[in-house]
C-alpha positions as CSV (number, residue, x, y, z in Angstrom):
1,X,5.4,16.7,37.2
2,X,5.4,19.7,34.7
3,X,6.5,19.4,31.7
4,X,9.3,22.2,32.2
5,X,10.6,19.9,35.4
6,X,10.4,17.0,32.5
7,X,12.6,18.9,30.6
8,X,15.1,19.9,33.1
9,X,15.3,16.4,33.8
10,X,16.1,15.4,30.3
11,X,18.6,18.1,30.2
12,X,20.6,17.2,33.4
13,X,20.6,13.4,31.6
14,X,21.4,15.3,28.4
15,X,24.5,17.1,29.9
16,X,26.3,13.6,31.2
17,X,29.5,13.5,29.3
18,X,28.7,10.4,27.6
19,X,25.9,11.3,26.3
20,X,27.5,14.7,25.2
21,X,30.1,12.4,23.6
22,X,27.2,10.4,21.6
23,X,25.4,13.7,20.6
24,X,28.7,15.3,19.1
25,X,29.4,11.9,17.3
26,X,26.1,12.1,15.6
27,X,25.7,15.4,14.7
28,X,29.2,15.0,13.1
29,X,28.4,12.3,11.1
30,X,24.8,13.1,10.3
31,X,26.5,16.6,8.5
32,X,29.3,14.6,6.9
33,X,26.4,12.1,5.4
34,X,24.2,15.2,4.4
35,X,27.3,16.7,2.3
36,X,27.4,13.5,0.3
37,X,25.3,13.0,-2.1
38,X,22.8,9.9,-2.0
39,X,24.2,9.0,1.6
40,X,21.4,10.1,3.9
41,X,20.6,10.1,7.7
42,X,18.6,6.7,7.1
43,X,21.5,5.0,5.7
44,X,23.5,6.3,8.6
45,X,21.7,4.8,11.0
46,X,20.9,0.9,9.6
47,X,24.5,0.9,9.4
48,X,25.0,1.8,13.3
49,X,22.7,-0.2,14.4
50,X,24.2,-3.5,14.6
51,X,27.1,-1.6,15.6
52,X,25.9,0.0,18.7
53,X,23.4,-3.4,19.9
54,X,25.9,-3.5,23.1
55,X,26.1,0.7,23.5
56,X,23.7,2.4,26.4
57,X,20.4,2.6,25.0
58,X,19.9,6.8,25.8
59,X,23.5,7.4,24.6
60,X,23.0,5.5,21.2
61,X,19.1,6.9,20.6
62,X,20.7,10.4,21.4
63,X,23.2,10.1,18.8
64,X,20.6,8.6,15.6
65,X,18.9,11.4,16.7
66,X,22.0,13.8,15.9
67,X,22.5,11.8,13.0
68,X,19.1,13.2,11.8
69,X,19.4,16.4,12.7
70,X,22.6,17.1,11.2
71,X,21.5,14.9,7.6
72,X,19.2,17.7,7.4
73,X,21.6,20.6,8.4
74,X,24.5,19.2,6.3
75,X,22.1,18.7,2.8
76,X,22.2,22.5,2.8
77,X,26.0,22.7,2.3
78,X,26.4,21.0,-1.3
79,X,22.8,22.5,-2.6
80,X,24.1,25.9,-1.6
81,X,28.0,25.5,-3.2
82,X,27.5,22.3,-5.7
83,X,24.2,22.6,-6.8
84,X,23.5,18.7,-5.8
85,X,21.1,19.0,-2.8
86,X,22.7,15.8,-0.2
87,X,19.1,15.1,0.6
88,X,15.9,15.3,-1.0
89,X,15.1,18.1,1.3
90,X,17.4,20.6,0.6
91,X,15.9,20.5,-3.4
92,X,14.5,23.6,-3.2
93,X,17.6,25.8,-1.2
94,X,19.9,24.4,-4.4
95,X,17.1,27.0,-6.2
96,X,18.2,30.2,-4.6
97,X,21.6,29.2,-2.7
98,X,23.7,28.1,-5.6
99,X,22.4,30.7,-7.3
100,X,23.8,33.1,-4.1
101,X,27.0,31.4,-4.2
102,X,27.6,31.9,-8.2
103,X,27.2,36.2,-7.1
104,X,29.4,35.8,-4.5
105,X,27.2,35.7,-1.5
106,X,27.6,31.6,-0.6
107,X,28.8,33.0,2.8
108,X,25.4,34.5,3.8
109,X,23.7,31.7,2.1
110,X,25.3,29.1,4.2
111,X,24.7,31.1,7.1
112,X,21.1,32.1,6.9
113,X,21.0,28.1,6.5
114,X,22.4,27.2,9.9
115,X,20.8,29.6,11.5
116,X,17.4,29.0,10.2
117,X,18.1,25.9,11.1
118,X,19.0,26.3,14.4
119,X,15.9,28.7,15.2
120,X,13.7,26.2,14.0
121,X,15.1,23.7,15.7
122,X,15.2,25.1,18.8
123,X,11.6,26.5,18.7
124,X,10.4,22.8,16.9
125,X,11.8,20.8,19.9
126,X,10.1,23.2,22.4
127,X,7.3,22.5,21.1
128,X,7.8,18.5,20.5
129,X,8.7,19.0,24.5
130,X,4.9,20.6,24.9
131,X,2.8,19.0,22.7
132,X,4.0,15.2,22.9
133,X,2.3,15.2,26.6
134,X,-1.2,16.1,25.4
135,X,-0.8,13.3,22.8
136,X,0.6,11.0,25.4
137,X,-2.7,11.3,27.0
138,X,-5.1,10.7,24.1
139,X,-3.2,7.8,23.2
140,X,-3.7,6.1,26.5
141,X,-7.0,5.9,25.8
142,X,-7.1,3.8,23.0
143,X,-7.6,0.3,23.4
144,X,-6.6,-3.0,20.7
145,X,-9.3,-1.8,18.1
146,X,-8.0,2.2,17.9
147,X,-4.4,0.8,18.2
148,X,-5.0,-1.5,15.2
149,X,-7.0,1.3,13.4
150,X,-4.1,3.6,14.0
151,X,-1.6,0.3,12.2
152,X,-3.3,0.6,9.6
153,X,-3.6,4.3,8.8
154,X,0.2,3.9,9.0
155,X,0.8,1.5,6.7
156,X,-1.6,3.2,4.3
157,X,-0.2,6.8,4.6
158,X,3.1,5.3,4.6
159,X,3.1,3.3,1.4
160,X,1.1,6.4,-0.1
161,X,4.3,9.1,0.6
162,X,7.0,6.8,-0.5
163,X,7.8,5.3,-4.2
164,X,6.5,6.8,-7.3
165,X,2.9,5.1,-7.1
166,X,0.5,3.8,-4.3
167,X,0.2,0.4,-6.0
168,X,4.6,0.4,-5.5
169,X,3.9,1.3,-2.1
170,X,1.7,-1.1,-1.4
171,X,3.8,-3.9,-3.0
172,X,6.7,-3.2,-0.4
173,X,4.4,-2.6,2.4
174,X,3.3,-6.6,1.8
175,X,6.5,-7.7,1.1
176,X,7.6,-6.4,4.8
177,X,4.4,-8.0,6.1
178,X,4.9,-11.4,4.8
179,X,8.7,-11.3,6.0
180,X,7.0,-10.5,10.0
181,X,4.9,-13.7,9.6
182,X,8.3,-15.7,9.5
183,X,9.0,-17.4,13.0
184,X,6.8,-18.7,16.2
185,X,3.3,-17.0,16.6
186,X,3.3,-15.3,19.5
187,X,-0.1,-16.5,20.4
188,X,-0.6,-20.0,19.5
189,X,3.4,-21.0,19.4
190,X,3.1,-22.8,16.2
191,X,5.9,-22.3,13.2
192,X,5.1,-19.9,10.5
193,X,6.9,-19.9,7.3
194,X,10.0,-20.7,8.8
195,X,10.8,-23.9,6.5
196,X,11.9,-26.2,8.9
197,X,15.4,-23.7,9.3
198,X,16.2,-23.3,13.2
199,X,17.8,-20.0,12.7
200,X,14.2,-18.4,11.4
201,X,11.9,-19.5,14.3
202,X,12.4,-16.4,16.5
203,X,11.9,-14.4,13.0
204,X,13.6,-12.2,10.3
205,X,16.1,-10.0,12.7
206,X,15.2,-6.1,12.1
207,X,18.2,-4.9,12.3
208,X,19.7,-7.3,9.2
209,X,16.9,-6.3,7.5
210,X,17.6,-2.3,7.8
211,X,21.1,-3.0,7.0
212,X,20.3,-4.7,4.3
213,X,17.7,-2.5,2.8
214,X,19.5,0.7,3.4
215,X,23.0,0.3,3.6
216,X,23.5,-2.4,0.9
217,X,20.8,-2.2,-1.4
218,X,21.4,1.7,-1.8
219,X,25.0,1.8,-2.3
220,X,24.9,-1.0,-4.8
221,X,22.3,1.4,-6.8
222,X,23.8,4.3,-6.5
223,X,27.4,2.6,-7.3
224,X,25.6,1.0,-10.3
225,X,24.8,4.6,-11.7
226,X,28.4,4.9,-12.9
227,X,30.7,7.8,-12.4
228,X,28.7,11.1,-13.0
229,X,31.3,14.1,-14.3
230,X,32.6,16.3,-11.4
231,X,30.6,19.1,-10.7
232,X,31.9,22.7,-9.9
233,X,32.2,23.7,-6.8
234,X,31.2,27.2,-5.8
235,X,34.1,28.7,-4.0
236,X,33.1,30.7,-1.0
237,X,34.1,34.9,-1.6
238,X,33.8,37.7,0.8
239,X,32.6,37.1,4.9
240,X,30.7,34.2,5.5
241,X,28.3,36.6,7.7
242,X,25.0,38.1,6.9
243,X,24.5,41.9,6.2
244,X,21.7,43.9,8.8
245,X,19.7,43.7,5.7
246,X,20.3,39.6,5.3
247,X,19.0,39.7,9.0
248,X,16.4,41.8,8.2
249,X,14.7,39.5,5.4
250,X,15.6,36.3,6.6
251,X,14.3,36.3,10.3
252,X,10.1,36.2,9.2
253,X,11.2,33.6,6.9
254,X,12.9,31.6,9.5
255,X,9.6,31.6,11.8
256,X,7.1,30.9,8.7
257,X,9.4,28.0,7.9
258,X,9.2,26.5,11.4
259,X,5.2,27.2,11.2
260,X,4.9,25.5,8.1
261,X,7.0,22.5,8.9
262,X,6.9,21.5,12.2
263,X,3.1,20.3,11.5
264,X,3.9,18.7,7.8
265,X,6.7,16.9,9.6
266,X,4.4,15.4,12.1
267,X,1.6,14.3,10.2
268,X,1.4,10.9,8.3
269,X,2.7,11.5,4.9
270,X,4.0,14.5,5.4
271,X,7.6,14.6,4.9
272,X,10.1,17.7,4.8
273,X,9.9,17.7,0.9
274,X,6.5,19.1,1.2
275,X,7.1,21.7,3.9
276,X,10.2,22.9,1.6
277,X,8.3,23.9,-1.2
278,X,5.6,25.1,0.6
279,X,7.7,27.5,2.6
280,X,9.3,28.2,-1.0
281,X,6.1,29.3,-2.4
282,X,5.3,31.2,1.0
283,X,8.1,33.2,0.5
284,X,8.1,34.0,-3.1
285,X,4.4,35.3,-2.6
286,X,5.3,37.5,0.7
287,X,8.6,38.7,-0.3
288,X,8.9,42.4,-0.8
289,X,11.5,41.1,-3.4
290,X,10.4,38.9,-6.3
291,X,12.2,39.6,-9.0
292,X,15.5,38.5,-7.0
293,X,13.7,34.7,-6.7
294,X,15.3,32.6,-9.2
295,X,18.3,34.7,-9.2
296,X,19.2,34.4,-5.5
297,X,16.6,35.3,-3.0
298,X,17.9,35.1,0.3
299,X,14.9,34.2,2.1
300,X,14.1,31.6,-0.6
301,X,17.4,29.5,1.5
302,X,16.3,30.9,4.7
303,X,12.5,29.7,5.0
304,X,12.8,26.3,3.4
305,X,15.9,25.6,5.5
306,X,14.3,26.5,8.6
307,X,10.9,24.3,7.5
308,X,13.2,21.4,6.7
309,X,14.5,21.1,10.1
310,X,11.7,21.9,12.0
311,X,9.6,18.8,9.6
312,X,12.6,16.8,11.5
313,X,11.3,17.7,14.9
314,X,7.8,17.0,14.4
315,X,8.8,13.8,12.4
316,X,9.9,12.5,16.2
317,X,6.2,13.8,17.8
318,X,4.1,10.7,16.0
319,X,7.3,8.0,16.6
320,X,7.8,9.0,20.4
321,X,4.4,9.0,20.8
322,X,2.3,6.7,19.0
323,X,4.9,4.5,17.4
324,X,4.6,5.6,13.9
325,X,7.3,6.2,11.9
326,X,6.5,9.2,9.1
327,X,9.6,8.8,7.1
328,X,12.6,6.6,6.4
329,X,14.9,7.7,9.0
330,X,12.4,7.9,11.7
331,X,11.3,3.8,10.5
332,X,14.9,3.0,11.2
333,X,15.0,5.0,14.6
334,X,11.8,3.1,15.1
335,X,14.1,-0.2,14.6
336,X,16.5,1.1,17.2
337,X,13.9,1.6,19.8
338,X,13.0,-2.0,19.0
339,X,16.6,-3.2,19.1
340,X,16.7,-2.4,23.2
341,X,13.4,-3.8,23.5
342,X,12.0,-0.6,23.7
343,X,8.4,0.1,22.1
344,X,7.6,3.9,21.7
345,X,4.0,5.1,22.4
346,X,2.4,6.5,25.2
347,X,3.6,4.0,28.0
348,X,7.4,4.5,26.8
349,X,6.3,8.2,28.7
350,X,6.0,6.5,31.8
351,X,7.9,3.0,32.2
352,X,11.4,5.1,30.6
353,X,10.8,9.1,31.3
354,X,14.7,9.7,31.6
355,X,15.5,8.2,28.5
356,X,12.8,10.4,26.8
357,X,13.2,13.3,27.8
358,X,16.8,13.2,28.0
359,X,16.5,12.5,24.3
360,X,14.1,15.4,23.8
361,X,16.4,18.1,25.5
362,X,19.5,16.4,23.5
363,X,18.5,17.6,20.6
364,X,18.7,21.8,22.1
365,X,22.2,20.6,22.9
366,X,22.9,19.0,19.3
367,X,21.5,22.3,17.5
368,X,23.7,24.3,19.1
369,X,26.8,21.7,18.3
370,X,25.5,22.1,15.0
371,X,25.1,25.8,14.6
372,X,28.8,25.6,15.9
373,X,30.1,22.9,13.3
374,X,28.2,24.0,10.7
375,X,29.9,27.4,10.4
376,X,33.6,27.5,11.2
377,X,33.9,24.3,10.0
378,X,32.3,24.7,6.5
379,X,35.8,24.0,4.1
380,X,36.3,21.0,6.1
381,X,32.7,19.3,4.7
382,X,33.3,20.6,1.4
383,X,36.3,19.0,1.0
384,X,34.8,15.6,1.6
385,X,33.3,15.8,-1.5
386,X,37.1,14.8,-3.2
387,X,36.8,11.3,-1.5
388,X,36.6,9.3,-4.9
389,X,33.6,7.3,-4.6
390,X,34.5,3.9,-4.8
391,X,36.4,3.9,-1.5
392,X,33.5,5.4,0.0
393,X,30.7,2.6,-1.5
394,X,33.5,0.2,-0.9
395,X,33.8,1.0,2.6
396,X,30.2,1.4,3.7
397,X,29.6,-2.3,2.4
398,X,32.8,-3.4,4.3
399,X,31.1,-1.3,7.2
400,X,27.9,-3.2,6.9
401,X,29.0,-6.6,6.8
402,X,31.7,-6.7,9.7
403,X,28.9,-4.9,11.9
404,X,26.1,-7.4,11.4
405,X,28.3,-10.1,11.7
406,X,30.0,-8.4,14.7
407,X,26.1,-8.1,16.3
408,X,24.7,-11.5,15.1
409,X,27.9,-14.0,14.4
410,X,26.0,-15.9,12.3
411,X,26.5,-17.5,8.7
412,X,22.8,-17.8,7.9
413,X,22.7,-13.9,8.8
414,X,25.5,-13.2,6.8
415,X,23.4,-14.6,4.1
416,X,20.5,-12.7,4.9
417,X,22.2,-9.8,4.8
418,X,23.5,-10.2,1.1
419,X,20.2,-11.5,-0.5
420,X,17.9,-8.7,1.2
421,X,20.2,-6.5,-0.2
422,X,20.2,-7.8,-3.8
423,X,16.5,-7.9,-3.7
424,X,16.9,-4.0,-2.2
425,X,18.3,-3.6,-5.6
426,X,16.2,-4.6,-7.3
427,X,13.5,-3.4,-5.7
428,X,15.5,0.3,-6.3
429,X,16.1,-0.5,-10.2
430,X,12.2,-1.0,-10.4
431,X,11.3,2.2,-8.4
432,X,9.7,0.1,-5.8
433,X,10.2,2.3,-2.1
434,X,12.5,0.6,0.6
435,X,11.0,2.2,3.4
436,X,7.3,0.2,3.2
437,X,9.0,-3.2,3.8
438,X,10.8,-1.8,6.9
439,X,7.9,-0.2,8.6
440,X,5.7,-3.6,7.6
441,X,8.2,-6.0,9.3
442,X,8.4,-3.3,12.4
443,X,4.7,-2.8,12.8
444,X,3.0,-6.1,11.5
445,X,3.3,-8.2,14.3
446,X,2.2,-5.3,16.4
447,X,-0.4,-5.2,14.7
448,X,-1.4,-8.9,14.0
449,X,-1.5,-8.6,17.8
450,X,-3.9,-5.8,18.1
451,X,-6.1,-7.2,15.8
452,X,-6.5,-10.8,17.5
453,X,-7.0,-9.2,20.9
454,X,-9.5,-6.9,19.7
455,X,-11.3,-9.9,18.1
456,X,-10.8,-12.0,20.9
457,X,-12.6,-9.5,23.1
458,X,-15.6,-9.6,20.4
459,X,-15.5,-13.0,20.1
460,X,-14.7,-12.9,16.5
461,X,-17.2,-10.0,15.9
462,X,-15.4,-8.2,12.9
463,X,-17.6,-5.4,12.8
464,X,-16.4,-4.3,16.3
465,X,-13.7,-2.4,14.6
466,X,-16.2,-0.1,13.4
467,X,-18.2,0.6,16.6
468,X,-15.3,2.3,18.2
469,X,-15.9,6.2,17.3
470,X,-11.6,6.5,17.1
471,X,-11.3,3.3,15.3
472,X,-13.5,4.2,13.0
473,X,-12.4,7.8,12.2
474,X,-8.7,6.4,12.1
475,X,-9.9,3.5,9.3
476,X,-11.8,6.3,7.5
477,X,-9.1,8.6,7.0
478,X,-6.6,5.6,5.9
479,X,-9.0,4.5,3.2
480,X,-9.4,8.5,2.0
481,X,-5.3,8.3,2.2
482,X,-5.5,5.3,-0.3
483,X,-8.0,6.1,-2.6
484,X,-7.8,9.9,-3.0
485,X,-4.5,9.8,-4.7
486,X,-5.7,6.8,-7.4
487,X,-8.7,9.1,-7.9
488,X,-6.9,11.9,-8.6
489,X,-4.1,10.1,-10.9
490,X,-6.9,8.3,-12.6
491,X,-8.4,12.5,-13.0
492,X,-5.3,13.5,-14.3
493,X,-4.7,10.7,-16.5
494,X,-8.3,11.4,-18.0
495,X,-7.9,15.2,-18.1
496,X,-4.5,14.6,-20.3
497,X,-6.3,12.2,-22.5
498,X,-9.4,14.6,-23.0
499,X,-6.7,17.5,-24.2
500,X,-5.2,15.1,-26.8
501,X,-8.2,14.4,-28.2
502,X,-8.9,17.7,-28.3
503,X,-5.3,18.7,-30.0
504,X,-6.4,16.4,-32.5
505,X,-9.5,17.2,-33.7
């Protein structure tokens, strides 16, 4: 089959009612978690997950992915009127939009904003719809030693994009690989680390752990920050709609933002951060206009909005189809795959097509929910800025606990729950990343496996690793990903060093 009768086939699963229903529940909440500052789409979806382990597994992946989607729609809203980006990629439209919304002109700002973002979405999931086959088809060729190769240039890349320092990243990523040693091995059925307790022989449960990282550890930090003086909110003056001219400047922007995204989204390490700025950058150099950047340049909202969302849909091209999760959300996604006993990869493509591609062509439907909530509907979001924030740190660890408990009615999870989230406390106190431990616990005994097949096979030749041509590019690139950065720190570091001597002489 084609990939357009794929697609038609996603979108007649897409259109059931129930999953319709899903898709408006997470688009909903994925904007209403964007508005609010330090409450992002990853968050979101840790705490859902114990709460939809019973749900349909299509319905519930349909709606994380909503939740996603509209995290990175809903981000634009209080950067553009507040100032205070609700995710860390809508930094660079607070640059431009507030700026916008202090001249009057919030309307068009919010609106070049959704609809970049419902351009590039649309376009980006096209072509996550076109490209995903081809990779689909590479991957099947891989066998234990590539698959292992590929492990480890996730766990690399991974710890390298998140936390303030590789050596941070690191640190978490072993702490998530120690915790996936905990329970029976899978090959020889002996105990590992479990400490003679009965409820740790089948291993640390994911989906505690997520909870746990996510939910509780980052709303005891951010609670802990203290109450931060109310900001002013930009009142919206004038039609919310865009001029001819607004049209006129912000359409190119819209399609470079998608080009520049879509790809940085997709790669290891990339992250919509990057593709922001970049489309920032892109803009300010093109623009027929630059002395109206830093004093509210429309297509400085316009292009970074539309390379934010697009990063989002080629975030979802590496987890569908290899397995690797590029940023938090999508490591948390990657747990809800996991929680229906679901692996994504290449072989997901064939043993579960309808589930998908009936993901795939949900997200066309939850753009254009979006587009439409986004909007009409934009003094409702603002207005849940007023909900004082300890009800709303109160609630989400309420939230938290009664749904792991409500998933695994356990005592000894109960506890597991609470002290992985003091330790995700600490672990935020010390700027040491969450997301590492998450993808280390998900992916190590994936790749523990890989590894002890592929040295089965050699008979515990170790330099077989190295012989396969895809293997070896794959380990190559992951040690470049690890050492490039401490190279150029330590360049940096000595390049500072060199000028204060200099200053001093």
């Amino acid at each position: 089959m084609s990939t357009f009768e794929f697609l038609l086939q996603g979108l007649v699963s897409a259109m059931e009612p129930m999953n319709l229903f899903y898709a408006l529940i997470g688009v909903t909440l994925g904007t209403m978690v964007g508005v609010l500052p330090g409450i992002g789409p990853a968050t979101t979806v840790a705490l859902l997950l114990p709460v939809t382990y019973q749900l349909d597994a299509t319905g519930s992946l349909i709606m994380f992915a909503g939740i996603y989607y509209g995290g990175m729609y809903g981000g634009s809203t209080t950067s553009i009127l507040l100032n205070t980006p609700g995710e860390s990629a809508s930094i660079v439209t607070a640059l431009e939009g507030n700026k916008m919304a202090r001249a009057g002109r919030g309307g068009p700002a919010l609106a070049t904003a959704a609809i970049g973002s419902f351009v590039a979405g649309l376009i980006a999931t096209l072509a996550l719809a076109f490209i995903a086959p081809y990779i689909v088809k590479l991957a099947l060729v891989f066998g234990p030693r590539e698959y292992f190769a590929l492990m480890v240039l996730a766990f690399v890349t991974v710890s390298s994009a998140f936390g303030s320092s590789t050596l941070r990243g690191l640190t978490s990523l072993f702490i998530g690989l120690a915790l996936s040693l905990v329970g029976i091995d899978q090959l020889t059925g002996q105990n590992r680390l479990s400490f003679g307790v009965p409820d740790l022989l089948d291993g640390i449960e994911v989906t505690t752990m997520a909870v746990a990282m996510f939910a509780i550890g980052e709303t005891l930090y951010i609670a802990a920050q203290g109450e931060a003086a109310p900001d002013k909110i930009e009142a919206i003056r004038g039609s919310v709609w865009m001029t001819a001219q607004d049209w006129k400047r912000s359409w190119k922007a819209w399609l470079r933002g998608t080009v520049i995204g879509f790809p940085i989204g997709a790669m290891p390490a990339g992250g919509a951060e990057i593709g922001t700025f970049l489309s920032y950058a892109t803009e300010k150099r093109l623009s027929k206009h630059p002395e109206e950047f830093g004093n509210g340049a429309i297509e400085g909202v316009a292009g970074p909005e539309a390379a934010n969302n697009a990063s989002a849909a080629g975030t979802l091209v590496p987890l569908l189809t290899l397995g690797l999760p590029t940023s938090a959300t999508a490591a948390i996604m990657l747990a809800g795959f996991q929680q229906y006993g679901l692996q994504p990869g290449p072989l997901l493509f064939a043993t579960n097509p309808q589930l998908v591609w009936g993901l795939i062509a949900s997200l066309l439907i939850a753009n254009l929910m979006l587009l439409v909530l986004n909007l009409p509907l934009v003094g409702l979001w603002v207005k849940l800025l007023t909900i004082p924030k300890p009800w709303l740190y109160a609630g989400i660890l309420v939230f938290a606990t009664l749904g792991t408990i409500g998933a695994n009615p356990s005592v000894f999870e109960l506890g597991m729950l609470l002290v992985f989230g003091l330790v995700a406390y600490i672990m935020r106190v010390f700027d040491y990343p969450i997301a590492p431990v998450i993808v280390g616990l998900i992916l190590g005994p994936l790749a523990e496996q890989q590894l002890r097949r592929a040295l089965a096979i050699s008979q515990g030749d170790v330099t077989v690793l190295f012989t396969s041509p895809i293997a070896a590019v794959l380990l190559s690139v992951a040690a470049l990903a690890l050492i490039l950065p401490l190279v150029l720190r330590a360049r940096g570091r000595g390049d500072a060093l060199s000028q204060m001597a200099a200053s001093e002489d």
